[in-house]
C-alpha positions in Angstrom: -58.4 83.3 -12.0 -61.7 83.9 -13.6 -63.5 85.0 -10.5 -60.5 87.7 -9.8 -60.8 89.1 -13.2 -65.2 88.7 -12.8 -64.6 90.5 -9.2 -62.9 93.5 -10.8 -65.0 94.2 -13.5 -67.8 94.2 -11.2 -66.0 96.9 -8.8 -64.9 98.9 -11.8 -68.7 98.6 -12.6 -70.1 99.7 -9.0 -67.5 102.8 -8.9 -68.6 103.8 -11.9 -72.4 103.4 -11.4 -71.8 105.6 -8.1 -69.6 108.4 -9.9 -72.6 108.7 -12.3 -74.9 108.8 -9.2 -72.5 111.5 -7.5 -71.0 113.7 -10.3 -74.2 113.7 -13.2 -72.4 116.6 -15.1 -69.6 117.3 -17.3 -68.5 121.2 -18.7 -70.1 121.8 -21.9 -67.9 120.6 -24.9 -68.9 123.4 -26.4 -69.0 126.6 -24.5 -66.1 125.0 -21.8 -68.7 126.1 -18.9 -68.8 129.3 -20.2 -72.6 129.7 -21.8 -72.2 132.6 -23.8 -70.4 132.2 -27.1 -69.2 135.1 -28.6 -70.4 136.3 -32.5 -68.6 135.4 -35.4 -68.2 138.6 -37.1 -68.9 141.4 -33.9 -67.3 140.0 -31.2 -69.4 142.2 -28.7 -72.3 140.5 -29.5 -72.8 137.0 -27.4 -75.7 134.1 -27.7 -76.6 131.4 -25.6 -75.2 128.1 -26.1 -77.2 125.8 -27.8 -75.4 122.3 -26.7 -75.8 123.4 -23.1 -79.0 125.7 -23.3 -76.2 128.6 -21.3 -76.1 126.3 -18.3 -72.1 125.5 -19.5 -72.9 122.1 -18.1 -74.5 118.7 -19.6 -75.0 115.2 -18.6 -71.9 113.1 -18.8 -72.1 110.2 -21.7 -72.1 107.2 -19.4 -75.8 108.5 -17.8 -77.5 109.2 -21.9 -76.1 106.1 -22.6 -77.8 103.9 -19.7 -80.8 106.1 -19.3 -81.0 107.6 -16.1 -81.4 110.7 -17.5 -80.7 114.5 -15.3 -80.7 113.8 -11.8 -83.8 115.1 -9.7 
């Protein structure tokens, strides 16, 4: 029983490892992918994210928290 349950975390582990590897990004939080946020008060006027730097993407959670950082 214990090695079925120590197999499947391991598996859940290795698919999630190479989803990290394969999709590094997530849609900004912020923005939602869009990197221009409109002004409070003119809403003409627009500024660049500053969660996403206006790339309306950053790393998912599970790469800051293990370290391996934007992909090359």
């Amino acid at each position: 029983m214990w090695l079925g349950l120590a197999l499947v975390v391991v598996l859940i582990g290795v698919g999630y490892y190479w989803s990290l590897k394969l999709n590094p990004w997530v849609v900004c939080p912020k923005c939602h992918g869009t990197p221009r946020l409109k002004g409070l008060v003119f809403k003409h006027a627009q500024r660049i994210c500053p969660k996403c730097g206006g790339t309306g993407q950053v790393l998912r959670l599970g790469r800051r928290l293990f370290g391996m950082g934007p992909p090359r």
